[in-house]
N, CA, C and O atoms as CSV, one atom per row, in Angstrom:
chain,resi,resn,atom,element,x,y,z
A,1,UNK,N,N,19.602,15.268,2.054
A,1,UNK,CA,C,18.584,14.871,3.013
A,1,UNK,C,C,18.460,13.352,3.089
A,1,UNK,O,O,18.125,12.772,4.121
A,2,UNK,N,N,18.772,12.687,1.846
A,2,UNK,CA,C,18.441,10.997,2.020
A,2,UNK,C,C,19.587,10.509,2.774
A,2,UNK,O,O,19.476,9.541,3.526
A,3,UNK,N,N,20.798,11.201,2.591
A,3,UNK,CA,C,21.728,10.428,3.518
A,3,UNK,C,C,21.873,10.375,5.142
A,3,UNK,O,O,22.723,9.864,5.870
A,4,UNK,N,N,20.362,11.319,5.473
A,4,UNK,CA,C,20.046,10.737,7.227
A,4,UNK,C,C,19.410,9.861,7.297
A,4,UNK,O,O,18.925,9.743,8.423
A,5,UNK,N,N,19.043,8.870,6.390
A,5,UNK,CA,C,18.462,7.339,6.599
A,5,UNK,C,C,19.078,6.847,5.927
A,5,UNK,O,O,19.254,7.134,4.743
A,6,UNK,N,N,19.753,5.610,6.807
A,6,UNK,CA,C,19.966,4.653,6.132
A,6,UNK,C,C,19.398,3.991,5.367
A,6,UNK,O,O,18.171,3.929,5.444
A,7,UNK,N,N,20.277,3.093,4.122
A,7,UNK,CA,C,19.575,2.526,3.080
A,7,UNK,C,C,18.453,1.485,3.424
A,7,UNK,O,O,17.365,1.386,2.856
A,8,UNK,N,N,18.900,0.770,4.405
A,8,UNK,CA,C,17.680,-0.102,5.071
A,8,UNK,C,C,16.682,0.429,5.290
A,8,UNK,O,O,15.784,-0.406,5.396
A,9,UNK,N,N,16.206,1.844,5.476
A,9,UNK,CA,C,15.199,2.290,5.486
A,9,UNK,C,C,14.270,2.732,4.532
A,9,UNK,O,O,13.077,3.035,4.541
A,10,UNK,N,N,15.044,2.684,3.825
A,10,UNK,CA,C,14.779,3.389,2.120
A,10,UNK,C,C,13.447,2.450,1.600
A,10,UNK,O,O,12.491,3.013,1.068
A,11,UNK,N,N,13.468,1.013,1.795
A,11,UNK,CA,C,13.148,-0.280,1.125
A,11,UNK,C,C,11.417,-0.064,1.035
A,11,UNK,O,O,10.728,-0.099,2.055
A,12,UNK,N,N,11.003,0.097,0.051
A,12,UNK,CA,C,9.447,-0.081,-0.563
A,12,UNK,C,C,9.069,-0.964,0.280
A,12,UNK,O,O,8.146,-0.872,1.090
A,13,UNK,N,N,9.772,-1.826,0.104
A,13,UNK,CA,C,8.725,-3.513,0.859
A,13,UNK,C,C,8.894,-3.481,2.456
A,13,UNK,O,O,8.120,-4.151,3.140
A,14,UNK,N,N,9.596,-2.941,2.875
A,14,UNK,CA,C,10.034,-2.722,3.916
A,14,UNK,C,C,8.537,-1.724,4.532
A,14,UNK,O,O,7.790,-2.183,5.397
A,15,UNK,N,N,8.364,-0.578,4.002
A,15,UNK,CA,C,7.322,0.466,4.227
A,15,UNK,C,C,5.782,0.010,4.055
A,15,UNK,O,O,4.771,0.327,4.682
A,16,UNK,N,N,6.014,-0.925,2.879
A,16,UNK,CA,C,4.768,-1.366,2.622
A,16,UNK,C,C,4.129,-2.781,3.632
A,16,UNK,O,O,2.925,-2.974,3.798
A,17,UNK,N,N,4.960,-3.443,4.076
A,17,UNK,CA,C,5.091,-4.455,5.082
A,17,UNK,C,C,4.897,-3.314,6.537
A,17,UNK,O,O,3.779,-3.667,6.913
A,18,UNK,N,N,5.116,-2.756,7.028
A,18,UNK,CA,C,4.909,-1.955,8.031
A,18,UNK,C,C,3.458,-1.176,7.858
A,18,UNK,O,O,2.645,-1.056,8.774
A,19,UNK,N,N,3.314,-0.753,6.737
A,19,UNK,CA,C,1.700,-0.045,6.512
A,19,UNK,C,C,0.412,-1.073,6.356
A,19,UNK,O,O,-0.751,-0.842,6.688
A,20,UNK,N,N,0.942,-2.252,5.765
A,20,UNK,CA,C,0.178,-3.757,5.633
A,20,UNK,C,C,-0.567,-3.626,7.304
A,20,UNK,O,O,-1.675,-3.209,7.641
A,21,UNK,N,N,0.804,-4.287,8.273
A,21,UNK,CA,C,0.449,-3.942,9.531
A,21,UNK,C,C,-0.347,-2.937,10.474
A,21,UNK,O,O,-1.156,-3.240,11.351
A,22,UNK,N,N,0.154,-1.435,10.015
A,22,UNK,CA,C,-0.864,-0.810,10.724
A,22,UNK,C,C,-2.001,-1.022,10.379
A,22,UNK,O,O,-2.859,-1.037,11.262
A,23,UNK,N,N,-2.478,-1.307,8.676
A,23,UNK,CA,C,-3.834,-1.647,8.313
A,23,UNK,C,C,-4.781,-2.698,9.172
A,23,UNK,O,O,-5.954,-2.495,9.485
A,24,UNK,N,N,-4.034,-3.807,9.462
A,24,UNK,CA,C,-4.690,-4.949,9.954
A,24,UNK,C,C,-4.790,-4.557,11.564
A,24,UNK,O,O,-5.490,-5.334,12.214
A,25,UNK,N,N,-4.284,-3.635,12.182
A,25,UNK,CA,C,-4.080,-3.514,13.400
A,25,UNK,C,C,-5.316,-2.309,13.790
A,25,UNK,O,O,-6.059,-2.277,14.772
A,26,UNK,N,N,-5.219,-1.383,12.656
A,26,UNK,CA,C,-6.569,-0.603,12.346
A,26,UNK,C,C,-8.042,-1.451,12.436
A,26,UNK,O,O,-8.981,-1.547,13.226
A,27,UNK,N,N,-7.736,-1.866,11.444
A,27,UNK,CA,C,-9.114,-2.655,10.563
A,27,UNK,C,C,-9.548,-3.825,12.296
A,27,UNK,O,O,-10.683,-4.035,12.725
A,28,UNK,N,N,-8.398,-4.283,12.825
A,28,UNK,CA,C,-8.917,-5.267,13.708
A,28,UNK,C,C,-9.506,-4.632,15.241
A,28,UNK,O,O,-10.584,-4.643,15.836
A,29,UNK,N,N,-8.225,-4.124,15.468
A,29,UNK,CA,C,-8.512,-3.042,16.810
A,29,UNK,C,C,-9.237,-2.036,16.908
A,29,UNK,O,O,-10.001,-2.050,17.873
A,30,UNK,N,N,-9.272,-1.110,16.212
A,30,UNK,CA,C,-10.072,0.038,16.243
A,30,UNK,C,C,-11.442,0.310,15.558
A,30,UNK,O,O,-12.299,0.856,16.253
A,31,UNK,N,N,-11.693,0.042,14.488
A,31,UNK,CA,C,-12.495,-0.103,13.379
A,31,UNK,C,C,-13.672,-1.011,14.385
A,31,UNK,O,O,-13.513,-2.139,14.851
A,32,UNK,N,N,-14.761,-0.184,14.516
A,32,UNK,CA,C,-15.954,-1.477,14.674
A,32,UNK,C,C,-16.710,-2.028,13.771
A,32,UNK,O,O,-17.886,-1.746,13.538
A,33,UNK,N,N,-16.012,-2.867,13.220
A,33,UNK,CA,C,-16.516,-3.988,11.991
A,33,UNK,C,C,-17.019,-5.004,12.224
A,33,UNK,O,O,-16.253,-5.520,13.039
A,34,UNK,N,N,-17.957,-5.782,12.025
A,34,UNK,CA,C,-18.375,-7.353,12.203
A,34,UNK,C,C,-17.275,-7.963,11.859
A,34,UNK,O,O,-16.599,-7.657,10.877
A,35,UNK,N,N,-16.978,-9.054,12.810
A,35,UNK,CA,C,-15.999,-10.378,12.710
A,35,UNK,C,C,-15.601,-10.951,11.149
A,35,UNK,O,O,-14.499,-11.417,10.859
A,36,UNK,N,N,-16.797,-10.801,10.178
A,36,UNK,CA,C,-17.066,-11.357,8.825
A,36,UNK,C,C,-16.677,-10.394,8.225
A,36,UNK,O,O,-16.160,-10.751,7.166
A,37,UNK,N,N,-16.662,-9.399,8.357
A,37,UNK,CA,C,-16.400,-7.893,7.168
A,37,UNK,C,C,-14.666,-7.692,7.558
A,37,UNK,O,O,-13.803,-7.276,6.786
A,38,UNK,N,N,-14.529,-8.020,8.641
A,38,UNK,CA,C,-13.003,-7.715,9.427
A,38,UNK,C,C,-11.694,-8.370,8.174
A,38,UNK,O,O,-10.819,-7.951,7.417
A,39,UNK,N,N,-12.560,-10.110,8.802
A,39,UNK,CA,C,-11.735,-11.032,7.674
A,39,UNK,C,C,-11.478,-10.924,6.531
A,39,UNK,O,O,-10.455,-11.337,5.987
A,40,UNK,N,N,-12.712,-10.140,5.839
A,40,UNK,CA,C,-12.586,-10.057,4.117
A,40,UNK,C,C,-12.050,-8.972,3.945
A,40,UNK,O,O,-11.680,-8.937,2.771
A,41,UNK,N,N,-11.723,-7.790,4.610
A,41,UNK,CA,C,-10.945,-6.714,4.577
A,41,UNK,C,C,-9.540,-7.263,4.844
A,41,UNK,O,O,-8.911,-7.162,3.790
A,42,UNK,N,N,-8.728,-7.840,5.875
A,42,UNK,CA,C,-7.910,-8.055,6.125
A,42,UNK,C,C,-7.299,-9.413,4.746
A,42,UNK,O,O,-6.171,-9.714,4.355
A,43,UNK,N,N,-8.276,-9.768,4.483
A,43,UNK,CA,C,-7.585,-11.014,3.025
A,43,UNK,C,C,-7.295,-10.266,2.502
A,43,UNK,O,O,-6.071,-10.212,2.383
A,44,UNK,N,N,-8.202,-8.995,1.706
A,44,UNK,CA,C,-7.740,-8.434,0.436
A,44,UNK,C,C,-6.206,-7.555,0.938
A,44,UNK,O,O,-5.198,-7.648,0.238
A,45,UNK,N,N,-6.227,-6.666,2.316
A,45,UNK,CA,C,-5.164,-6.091,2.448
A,45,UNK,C,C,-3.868,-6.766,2.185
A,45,UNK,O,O,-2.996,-6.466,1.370
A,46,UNK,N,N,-3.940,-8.097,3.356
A,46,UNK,CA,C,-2.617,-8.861,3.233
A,46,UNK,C,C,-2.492,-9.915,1.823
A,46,UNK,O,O,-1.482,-10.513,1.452
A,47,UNK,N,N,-3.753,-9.921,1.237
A,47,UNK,CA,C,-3.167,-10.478,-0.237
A,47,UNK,C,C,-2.582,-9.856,-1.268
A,47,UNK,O,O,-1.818,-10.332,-2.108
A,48,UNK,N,N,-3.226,-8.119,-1.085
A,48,UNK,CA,C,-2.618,-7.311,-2.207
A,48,UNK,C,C,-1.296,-6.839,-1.710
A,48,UNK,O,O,-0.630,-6.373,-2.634
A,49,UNK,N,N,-0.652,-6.802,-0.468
A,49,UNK,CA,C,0.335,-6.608,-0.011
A,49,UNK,C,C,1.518,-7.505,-0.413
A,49,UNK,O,O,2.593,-7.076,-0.833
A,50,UNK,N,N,1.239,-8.633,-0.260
A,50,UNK,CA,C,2.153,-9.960,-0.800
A,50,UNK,C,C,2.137,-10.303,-1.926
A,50,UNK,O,O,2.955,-11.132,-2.323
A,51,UNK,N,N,1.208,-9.764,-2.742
A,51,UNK,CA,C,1.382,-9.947,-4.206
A,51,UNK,C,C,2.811,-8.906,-5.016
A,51,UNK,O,O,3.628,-9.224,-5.879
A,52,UNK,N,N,2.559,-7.374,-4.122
A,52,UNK,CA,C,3.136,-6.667,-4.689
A,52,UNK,C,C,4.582,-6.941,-3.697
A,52,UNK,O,O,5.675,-6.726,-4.221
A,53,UNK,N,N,4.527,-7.318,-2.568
A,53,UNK,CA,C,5.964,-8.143,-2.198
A,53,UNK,C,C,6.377,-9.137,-3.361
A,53,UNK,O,O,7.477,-9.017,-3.901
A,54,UNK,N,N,5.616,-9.969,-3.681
A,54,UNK,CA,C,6.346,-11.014,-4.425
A,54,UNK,C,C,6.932,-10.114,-5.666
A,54,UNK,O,O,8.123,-9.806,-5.705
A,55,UNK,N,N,6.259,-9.829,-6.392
A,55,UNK,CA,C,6.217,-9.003,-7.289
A,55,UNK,C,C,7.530,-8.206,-7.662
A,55,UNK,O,O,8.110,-8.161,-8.747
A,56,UNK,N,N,7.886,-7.494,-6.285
A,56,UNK,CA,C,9.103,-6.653,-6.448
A,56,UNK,C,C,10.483,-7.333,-5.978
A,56,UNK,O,O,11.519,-6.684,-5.829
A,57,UNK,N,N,10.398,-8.419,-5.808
A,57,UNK,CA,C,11.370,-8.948,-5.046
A,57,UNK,C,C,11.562,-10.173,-6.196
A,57,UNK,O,O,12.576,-10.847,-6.014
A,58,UNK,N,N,10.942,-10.456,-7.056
A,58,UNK,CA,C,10.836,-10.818,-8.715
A,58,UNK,C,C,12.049,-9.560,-9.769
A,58,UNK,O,O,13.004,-9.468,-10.540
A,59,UNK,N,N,11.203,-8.982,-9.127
A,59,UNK,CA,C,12.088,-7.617,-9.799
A,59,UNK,C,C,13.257,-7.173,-9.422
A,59,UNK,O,O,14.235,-7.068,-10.162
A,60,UNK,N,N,13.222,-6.963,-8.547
A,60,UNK,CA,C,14.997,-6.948,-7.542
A,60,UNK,C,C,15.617,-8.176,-8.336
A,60,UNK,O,O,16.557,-7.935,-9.093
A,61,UNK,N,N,15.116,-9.568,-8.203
A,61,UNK,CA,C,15.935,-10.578,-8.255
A,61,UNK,C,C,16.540,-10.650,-10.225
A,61,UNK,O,O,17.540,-11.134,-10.753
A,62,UNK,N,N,15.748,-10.163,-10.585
A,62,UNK,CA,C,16.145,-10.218,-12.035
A,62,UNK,C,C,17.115,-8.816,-12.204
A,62,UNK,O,O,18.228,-8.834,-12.730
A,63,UNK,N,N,16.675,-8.014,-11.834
A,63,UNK,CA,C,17.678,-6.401,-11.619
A,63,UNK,C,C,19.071,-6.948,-11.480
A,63,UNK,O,O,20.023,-6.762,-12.237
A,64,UNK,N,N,19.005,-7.826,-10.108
A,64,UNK,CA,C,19.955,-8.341,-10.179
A,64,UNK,C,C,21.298,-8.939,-10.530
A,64,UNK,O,O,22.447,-8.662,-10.186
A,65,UNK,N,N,20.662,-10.047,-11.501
A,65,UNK,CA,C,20.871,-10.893,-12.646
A,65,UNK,C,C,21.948,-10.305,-13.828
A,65,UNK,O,O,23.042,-10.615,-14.298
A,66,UNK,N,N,20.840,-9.177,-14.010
A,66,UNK,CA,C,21.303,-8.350,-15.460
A,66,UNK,C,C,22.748,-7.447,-14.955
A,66,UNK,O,O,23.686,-7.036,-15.639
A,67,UNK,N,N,22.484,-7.337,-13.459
A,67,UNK,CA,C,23.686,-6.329,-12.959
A,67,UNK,C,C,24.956,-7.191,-13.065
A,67,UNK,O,O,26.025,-6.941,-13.621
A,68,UNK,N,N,24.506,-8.384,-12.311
A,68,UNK,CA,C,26.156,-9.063,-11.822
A,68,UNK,C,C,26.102,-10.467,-12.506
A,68,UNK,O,O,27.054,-11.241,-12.403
């Protein structure tokens, strides 16, 4: 079954960068939130998002390392 997606699709950060997005697109567009509650929702989303980007792409890069 995994070999009807390609590996490019496979990618954590890839999924999680796309769900980041629908969040902020939620939280901004649809969601009737005050302007002030919007922002502090959308920091924590896209900060905890890029943390765990950096994070794994730390990890890839050392995976790496040890491989080649």
């Amino acid at each position: 079954m995994l070999k009807l997606i390609p590996d490019r699709l496979r990618s954590r950060k890839l999924w999680i960068s796309v769900a980041t997005s629908c969040l902020v697109v939620l939280v901004v567009a649809v969601f009737d939130i005050p302007e002030e509650q919007a922002t502090t929702i959308v920091s924590g989303i896209c900060g905890t998002a890029a943390a765990y980007l950096l994070a794994q792409g730390y990890t890839d890069g050392q995976s790496a390392k040890l491989k080649g």
